[in-house]
Wavefront OBJ file of the C-alpha trace (Angstrom):
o trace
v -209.522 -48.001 -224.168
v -212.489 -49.561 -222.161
v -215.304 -48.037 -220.485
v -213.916 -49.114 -217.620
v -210.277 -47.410 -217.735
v -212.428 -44.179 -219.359
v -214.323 -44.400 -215.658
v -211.078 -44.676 -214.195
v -209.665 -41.652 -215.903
v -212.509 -39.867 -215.747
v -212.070 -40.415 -211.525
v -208.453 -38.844 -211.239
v -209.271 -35.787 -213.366
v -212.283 -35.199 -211.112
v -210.118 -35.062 -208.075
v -208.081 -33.124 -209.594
v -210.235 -30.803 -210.828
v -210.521 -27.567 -208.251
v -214.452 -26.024 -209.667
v -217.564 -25.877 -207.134
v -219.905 -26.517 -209.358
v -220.382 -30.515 -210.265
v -221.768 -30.235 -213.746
v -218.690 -28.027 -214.631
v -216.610 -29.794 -212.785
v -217.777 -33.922 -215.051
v -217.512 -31.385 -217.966
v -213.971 -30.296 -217.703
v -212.819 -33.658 -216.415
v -214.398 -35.622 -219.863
v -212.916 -32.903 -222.156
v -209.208 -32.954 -220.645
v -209.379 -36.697 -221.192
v -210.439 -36.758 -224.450
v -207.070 -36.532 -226.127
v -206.141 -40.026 -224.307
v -208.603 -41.431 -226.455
v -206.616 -41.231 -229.184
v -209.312 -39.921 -231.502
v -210.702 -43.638 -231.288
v -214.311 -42.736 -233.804
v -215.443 -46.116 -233.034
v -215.229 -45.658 -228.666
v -218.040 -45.857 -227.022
v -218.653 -43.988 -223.903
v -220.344 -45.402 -220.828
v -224.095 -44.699 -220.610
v -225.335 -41.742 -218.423
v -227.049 -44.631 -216.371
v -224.175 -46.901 -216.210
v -221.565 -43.535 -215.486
v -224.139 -42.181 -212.904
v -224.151 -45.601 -210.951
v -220.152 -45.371 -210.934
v -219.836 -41.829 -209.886
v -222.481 -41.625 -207.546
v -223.728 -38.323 -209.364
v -227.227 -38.011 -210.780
v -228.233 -38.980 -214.152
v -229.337 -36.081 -214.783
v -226.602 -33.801 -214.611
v -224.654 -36.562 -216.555
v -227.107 -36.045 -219.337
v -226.718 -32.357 -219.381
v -223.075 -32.505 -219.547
v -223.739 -34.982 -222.625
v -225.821 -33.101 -224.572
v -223.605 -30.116 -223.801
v -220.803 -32.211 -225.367
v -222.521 -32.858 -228.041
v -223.733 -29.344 -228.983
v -219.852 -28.555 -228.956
v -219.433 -31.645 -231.518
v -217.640 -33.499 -228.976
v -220.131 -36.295 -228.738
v -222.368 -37.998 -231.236
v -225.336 -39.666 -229.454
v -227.208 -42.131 -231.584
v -230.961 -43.463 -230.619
v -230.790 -47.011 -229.482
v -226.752 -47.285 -230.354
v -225.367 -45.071 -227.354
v -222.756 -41.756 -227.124
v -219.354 -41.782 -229.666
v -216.706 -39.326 -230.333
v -217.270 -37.285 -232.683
v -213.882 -36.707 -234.589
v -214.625 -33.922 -237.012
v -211.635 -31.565 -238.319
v -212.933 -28.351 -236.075
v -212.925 -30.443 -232.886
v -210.140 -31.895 -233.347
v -208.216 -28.244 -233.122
v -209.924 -28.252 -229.495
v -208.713 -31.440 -228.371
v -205.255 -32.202 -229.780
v -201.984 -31.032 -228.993
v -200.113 -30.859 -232.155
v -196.726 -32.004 -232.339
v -194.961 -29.596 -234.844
v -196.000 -25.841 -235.867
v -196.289 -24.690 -239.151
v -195.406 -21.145 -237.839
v -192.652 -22.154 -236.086
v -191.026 -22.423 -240.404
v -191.788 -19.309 -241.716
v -190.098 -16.001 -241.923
v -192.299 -13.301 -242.043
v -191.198 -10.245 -243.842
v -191.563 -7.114 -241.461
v -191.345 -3.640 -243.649
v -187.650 -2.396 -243.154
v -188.930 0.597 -240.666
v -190.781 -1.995 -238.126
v -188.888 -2.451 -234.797
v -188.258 -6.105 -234.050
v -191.501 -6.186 -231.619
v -189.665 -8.416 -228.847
v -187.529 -5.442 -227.649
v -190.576 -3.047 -227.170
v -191.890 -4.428 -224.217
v -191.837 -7.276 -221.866
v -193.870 -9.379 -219.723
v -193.028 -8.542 -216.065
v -192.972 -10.918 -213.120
v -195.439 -9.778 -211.119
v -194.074 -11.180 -207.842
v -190.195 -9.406 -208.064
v -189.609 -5.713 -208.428
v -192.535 -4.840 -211.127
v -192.365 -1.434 -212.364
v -195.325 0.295 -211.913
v -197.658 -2.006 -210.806
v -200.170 -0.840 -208.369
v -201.322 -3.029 -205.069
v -204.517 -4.706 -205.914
v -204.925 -7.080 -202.380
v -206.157 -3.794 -200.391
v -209.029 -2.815 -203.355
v -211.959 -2.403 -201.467
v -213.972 -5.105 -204.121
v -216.833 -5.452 -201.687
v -217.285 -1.552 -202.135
v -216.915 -2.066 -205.760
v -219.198 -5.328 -205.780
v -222.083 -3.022 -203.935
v -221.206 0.114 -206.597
v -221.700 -2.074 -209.449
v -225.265 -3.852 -208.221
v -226.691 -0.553 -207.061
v -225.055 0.505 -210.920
v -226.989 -1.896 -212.708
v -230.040 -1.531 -210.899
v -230.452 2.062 -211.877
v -229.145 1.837 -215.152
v -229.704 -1.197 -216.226
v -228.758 -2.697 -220.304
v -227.939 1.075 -221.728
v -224.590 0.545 -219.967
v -223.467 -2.266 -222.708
v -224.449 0.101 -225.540
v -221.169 1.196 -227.180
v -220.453 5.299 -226.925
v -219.004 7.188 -229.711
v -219.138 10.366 -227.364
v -215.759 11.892 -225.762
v -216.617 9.802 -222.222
v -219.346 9.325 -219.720
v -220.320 12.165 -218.754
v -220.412 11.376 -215.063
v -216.907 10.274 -215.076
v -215.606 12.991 -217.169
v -217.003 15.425 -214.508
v -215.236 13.295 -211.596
v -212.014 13.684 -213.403
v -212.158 17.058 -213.543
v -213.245 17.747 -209.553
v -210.110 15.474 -208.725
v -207.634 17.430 -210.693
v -208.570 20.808 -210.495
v -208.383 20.155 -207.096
v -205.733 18.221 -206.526
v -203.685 19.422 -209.302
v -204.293 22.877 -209.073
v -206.294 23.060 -212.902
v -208.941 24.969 -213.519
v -210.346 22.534 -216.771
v -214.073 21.902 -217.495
v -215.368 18.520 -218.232
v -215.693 19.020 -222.150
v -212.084 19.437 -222.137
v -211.660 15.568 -221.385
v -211.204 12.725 -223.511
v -211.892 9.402 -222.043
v -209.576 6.288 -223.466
v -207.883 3.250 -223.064
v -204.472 3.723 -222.018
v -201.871 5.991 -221.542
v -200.447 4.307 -225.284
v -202.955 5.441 -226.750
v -203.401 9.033 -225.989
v -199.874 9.599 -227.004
v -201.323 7.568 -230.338
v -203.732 10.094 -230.823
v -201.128 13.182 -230.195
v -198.637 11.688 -232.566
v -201.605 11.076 -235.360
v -203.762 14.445 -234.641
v -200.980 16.663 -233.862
v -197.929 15.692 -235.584
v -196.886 14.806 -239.199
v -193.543 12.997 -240.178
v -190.547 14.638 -239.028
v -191.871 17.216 -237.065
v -189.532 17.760 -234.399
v -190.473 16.418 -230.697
v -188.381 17.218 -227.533
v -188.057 14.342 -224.917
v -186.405 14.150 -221.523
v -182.802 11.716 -221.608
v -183.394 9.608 -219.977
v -187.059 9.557 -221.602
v -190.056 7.496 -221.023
v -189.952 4.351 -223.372
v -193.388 3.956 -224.176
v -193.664 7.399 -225.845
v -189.930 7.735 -227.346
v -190.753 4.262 -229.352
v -193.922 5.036 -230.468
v -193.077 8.879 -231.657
v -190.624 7.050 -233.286
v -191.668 4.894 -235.044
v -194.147 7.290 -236.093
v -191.500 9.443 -238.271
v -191.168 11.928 -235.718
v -187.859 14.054 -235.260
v -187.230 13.133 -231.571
v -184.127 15.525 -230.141
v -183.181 14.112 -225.958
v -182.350 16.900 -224.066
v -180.695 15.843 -219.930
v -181.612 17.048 -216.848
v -180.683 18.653 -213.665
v -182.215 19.030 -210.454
v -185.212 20.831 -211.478
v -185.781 18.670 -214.465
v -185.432 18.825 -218.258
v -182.771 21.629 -219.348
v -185.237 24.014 -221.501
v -182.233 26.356 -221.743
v -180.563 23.634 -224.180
v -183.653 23.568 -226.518
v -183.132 27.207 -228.180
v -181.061 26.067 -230.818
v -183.745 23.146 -231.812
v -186.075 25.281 -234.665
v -189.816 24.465 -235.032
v -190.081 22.178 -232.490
v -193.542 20.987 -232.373
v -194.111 19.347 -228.971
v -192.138 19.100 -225.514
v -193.054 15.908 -223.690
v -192.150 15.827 -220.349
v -193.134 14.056 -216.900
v -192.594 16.512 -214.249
v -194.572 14.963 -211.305
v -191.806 12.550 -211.312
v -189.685 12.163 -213.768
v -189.695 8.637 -215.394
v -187.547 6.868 -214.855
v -184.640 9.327 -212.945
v -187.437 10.422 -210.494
v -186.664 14.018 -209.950
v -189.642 16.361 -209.563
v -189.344 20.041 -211.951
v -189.501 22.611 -210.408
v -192.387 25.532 -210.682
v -189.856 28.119 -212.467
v -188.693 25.429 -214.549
v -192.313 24.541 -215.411
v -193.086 28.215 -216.481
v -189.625 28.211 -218.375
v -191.450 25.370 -220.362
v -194.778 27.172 -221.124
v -192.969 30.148 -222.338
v -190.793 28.129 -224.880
v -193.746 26.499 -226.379
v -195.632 29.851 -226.442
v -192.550 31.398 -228.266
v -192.049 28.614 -230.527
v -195.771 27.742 -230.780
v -195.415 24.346 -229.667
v -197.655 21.977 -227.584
v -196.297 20.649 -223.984
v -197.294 16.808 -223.780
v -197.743 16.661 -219.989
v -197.774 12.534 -218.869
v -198.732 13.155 -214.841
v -198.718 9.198 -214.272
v -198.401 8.994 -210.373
v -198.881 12.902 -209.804
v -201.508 11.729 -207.021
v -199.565 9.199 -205.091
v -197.179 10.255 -202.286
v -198.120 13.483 -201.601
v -197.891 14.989 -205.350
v -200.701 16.915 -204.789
v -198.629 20.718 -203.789
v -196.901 20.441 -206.826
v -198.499 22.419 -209.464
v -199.160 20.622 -213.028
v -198.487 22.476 -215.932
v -201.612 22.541 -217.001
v -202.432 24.750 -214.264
v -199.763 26.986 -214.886
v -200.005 27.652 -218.677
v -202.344 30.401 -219.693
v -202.144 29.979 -223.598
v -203.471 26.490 -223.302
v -200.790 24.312 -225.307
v -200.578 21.757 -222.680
v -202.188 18.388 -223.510
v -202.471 16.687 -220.336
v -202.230 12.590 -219.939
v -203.874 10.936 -216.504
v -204.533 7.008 -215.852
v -206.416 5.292 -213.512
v -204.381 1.990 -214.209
v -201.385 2.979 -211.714
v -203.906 3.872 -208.965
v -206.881 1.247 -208.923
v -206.997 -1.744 -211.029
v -204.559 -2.001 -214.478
v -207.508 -4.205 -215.900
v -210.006 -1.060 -216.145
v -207.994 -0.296 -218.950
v -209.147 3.580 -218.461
v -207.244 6.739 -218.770
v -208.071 10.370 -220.426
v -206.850 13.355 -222.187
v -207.329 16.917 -221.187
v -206.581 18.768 -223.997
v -207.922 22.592 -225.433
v -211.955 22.266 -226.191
v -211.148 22.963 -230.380
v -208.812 19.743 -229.979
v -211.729 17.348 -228.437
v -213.916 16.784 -231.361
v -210.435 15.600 -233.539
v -208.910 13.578 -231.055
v -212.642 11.745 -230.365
v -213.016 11.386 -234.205
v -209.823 9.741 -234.258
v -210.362 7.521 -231.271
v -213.342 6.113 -232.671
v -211.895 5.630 -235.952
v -209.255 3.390 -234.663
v -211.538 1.845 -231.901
v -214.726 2.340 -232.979
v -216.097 3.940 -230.203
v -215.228 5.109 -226.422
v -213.426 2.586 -223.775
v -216.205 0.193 -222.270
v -219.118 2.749 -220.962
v -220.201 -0.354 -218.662
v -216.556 0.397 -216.968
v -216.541 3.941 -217.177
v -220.160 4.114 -215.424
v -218.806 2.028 -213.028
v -215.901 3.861 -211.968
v -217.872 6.935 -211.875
v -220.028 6.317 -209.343
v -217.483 4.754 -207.543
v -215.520 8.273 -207.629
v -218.733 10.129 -206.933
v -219.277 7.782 -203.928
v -216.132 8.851 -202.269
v -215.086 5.552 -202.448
v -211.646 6.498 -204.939
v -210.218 9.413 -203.286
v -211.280 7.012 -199.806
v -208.577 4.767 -201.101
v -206.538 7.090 -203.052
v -205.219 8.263 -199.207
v -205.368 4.546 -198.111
v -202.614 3.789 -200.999
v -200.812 7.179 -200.338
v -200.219 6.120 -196.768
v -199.095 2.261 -197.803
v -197.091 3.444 -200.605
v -195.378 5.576 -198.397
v -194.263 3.262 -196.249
v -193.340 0.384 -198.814
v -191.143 3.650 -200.178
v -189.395 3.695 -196.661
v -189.151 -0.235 -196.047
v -187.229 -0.006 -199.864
v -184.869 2.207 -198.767
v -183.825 0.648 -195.894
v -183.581 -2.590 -197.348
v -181.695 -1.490 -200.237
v -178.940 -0.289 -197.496
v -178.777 -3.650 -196.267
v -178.847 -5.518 -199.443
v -177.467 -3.356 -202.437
v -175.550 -0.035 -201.261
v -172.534 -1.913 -202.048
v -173.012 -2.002 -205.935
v -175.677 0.309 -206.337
v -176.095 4.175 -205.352
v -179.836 6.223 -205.577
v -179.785 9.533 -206.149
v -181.769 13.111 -205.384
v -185.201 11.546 -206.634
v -188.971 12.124 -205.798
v -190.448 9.446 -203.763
v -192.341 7.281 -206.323
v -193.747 3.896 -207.157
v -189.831 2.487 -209.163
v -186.351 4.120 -208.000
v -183.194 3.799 -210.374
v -180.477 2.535 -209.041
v -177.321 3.167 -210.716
v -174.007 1.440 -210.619
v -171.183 2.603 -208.603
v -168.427 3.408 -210.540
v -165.945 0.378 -209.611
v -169.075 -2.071 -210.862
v -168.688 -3.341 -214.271
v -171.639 -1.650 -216.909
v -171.341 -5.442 -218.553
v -173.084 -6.536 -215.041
v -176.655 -5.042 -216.061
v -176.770 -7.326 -219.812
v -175.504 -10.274 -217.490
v -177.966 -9.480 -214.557
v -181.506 -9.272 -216.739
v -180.062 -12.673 -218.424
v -179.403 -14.328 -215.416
v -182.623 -13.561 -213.783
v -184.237 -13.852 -216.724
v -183.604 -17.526 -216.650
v -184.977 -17.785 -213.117
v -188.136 -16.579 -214.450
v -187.296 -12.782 -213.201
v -187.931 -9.568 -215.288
v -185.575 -6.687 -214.455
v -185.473 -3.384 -216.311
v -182.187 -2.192 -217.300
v -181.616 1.176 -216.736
v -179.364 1.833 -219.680
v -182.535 1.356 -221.794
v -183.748 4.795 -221.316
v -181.097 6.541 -222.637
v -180.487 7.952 -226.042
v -176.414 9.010 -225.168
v -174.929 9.754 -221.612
v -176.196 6.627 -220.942
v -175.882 5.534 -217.403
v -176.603 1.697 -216.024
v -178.200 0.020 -213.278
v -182.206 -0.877 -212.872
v -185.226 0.353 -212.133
v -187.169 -1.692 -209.456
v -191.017 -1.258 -208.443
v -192.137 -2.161 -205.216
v -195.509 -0.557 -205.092
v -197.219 -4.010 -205.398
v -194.670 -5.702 -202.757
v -195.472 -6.152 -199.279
v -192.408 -5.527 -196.315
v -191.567 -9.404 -196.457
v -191.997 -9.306 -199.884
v -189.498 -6.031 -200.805
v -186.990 -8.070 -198.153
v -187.055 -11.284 -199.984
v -186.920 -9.587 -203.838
v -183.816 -7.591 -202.436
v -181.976 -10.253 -200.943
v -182.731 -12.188 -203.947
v -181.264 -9.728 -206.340
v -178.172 -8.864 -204.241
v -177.656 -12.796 -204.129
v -177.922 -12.236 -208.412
v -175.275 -9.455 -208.949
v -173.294 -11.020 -206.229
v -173.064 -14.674 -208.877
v -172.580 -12.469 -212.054
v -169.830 -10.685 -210.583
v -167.991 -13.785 -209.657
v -168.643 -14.659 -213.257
v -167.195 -12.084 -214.777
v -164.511 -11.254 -212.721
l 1 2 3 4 5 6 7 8 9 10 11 12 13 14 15 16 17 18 19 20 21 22 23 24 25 26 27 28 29 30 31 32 33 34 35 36 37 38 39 40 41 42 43 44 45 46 47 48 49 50 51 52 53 54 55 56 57 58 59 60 61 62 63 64 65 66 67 68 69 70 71 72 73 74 75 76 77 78 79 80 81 82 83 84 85 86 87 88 89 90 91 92 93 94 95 96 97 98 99 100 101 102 103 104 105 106 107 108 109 110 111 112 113 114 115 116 117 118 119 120 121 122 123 124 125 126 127 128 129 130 131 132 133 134 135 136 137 138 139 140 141 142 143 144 145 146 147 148 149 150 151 152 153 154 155 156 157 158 159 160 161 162 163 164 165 166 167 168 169 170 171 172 173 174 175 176 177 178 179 180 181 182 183 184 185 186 187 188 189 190 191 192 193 194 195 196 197 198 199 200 201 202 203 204 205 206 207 208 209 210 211 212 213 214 215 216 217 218 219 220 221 222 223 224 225 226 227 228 229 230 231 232 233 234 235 236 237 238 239 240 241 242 243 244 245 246 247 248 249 250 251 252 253 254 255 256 257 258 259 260 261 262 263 264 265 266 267 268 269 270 271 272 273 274 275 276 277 278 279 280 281 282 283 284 285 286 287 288 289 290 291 292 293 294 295 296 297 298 299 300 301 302 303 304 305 306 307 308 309 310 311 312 313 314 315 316 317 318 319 320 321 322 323 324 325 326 327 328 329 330 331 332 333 334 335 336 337 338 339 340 341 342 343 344 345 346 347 348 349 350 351 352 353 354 355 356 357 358 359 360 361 362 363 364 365 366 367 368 369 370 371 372 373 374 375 376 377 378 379 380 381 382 383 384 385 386 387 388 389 390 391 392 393 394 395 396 397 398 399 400 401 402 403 404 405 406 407 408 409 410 411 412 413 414 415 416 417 418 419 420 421 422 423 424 425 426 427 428 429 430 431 432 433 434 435 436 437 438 439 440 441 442 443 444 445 446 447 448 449 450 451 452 453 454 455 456 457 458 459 460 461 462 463 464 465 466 467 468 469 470 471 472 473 474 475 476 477 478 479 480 481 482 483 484 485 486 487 488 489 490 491 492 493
């Protein structure tokens, strides 16, 4: 290659290239051509002078980007002799695209009790039907951007120190205002346990409370994320259905020594009923009787218009219930935040154990953050902004699954949430919902089969989000996905 087809190179990567900044902008364009070089030692790149001349960019900037090439072992400049690529063996990693994997030959050997990991979970398309995703476009980030300056300013580097404490304890007191009042508690702050995700606080219940084979009642059709992970904990997990007001307690008396009942009874994941209160007290009595703890997940309790119905936290007076919130379904999944209220003599294990497989609390930079944010007014503020939106994206979903799917699909007695199950009508083939989540999988389309959830009784159909859809967007997904079932029917019929 010449210094004059490296200038003309150089030239289309630039205006291709979509950064602000010029110096970042030469220094991304040279590095994305330096695999057409074809690791050519001996090449010699065009002076800073002679490049700055062609480019019409000062010298100066060239020579930064230059010696920044060279720190990074890119380069190698030589006094009197000019600039050379440097081929060494670790930048070579950075700048080649190798042709065949290792890997891609070996067969690692998973102990026999590991689940094959690709089944667990699966990367959603964020633009169809995504279950559980919250709507970021209406954050209020200039609120945010304002929090986190003022933040900063008052607090300044301590914020970036890690914390092996149970949470801030700004945020900690936030989270209890918001849910004794809006869920009808009556916790104090040093009954909460800040951490990363909703994962991991059933983590720390399985390794705290539970040993192998202790036995652990679940709703059927049960939340994934907790029936896989008890399970593959050694746990004794025993589905029990529903009915109208939720999981059938009455069917658990024959179970002995159960040691936990996990429910969702905000809104049932993913069937979306809503327990009942009587139910809920049915619950506390059984784990009083049987001395058992009540894993509570309230996951979307705040969003439409949760707020009347009572967690059981607030209804059990012998404190067994270990209580799971997240802020990932409300604000922004990236936080990564979410917290356990659990009985004051259960705080300092669970925080021990946190730490020990984290090494300390979530990010107290985010936690501080999110804090004053709350304390601001600014959360709740949008909390009712989303309630209102949500409510409506809820509507717009129902009437375009009239127009687009009540011919295959049926919905039925359910909570409104942020996902509804649809279920196949009885005429529809159950082979259709393998078929469907191939099919769409190959257009680059997650679905979540309904039949996924079940441990026996298994019914099929889908589960579809539309929290982060706008009206267009919940038309265009549905027509979409009727256009789908309506090809794979023809297929196998």
């Amino acid at each position: 290659m010449t210094q004059n087809e490296f200038i003309q190179l150089l030239t289309i990567q630039l205006a291709q290239i979509q950064e602000k900044k010029l110096r970042t902008k030469i220094y991304l364009a040279i590095k994305a051509i330096l695999p057409h070089l074809k690791l050519q030692q001996d090449f010699k790149c065009p002076s800073t002078r002679f490049l700055s001349e062609n480019l019409g960019v000062s010298r100066d900037t060239l020579e930064k980007v230059y010696a920044q090439l060279e720190q990074e072992g890119f380069f190698l400049r030589i006094k009197g002799k000019g600039t050379f690529i440097c081929i060494q063996q670790d930048s070579t990693k950075l700048i080649l695209t190798p042709t065949h994997s290792l890997e891609a030959d070996i067969d690692y050997q998973l102990p026999e009790n590991t689940e094959n990991l690709e089944s667990l979970f699966f990367d959603q398309n964020l633009n169809f039907f995504a279950d559980g995703m919250p709507e970021i476009r209406n954050f209020p980030f200039r609120k945010w951007y304002e929090n986190e300056k003022n933040v900063l300013s008052q607090q300044g580097l301590k914020i970036f120190l890690k914390d092996n404490e149970a949470g801030d304890t700004l945020l900690r007191e936030q989270i209890t205002q918001l849910i004794n009042l809006h869920r009808n508690t009556t916790i104090s702050p040093d009954q909460v346990l800040i951490v990363n995700s909703t994962q991991q606080a059933l983590y720390l219940c399985g390794r705290v409370l539970f040993s192998p084979k202790d036995k652990i009642i679940l709703e059927n059709p049960y939340y994934s994320g907790a029936y896989i992970l008890f399970k593959s904990m050694g746990l004794d997990l025993h589905c029990v259905n529903l009915d109208a007001e939720g999981l059938k307690i009455q069917e658990c008396e024959n179970i002995v020594n159960p040691k936990a009942v996990f429910v969702t009874p905000a809104n049932q994941y993913p069937s979306g009923i809503q327990m009942g209160e009587q139910r809920k007290k049915e619950i506390i009595e059984y784990a009083e009787k049987n001395n058992s703890y009540i894993i509570e997940d309230d996951y979307d309790a705040l969003l439409l218009n949760k707020s009347k119905n009572t967690a059981i936290l607030g209804l059990d007076p012998y404190q067994r219930t270990i209580y799971l919130g997240s802020f990932s379904k409300y604000i922004l999944p990236s936080l990564r935040l979410s917290y356990l209220v659990v009985p004051k003599a259960l705080v300092e294990p669970f925080k021990r154990y946190r730490n020990y497989i984290d090494g300390s609390a979530p990010s107290k930079y985010f936690q501080v953050l999110l804090a004053n944010f709350m304390q601001k007014g600014h959360y709740f503020e949008y909390l009712r902004q989303m309630q209102h939106l949500y409510l409506q994206r809820y509507q717009y979903f129902i009437h375009y699954y009239h127009l687009y799917l009540a011919d295959f699909c049926l919905i039925k007695d359910h909570h409104p949430s942020m996902q509804i199950a649809c279920y196949f009508k009885k005429e529809i083939p159950i082979s259709l919902e393998r078929a469907l989540v191939k099919s769409a999988e190959i257009k680059g389309i997650a679905l979540t089969a309904l039949s996924q959830f079940y441990e026996f009784d298994i019914e099929y159909g889908f589960v579809l989000g539309f929290s982060s859809l706008n009206h267009t967007e919940i038309g265009l997904c549905m027509a979409q996905l009727r256009e789908l079932i309506q090809n794979e029917l023809a297929r196998l019929t």
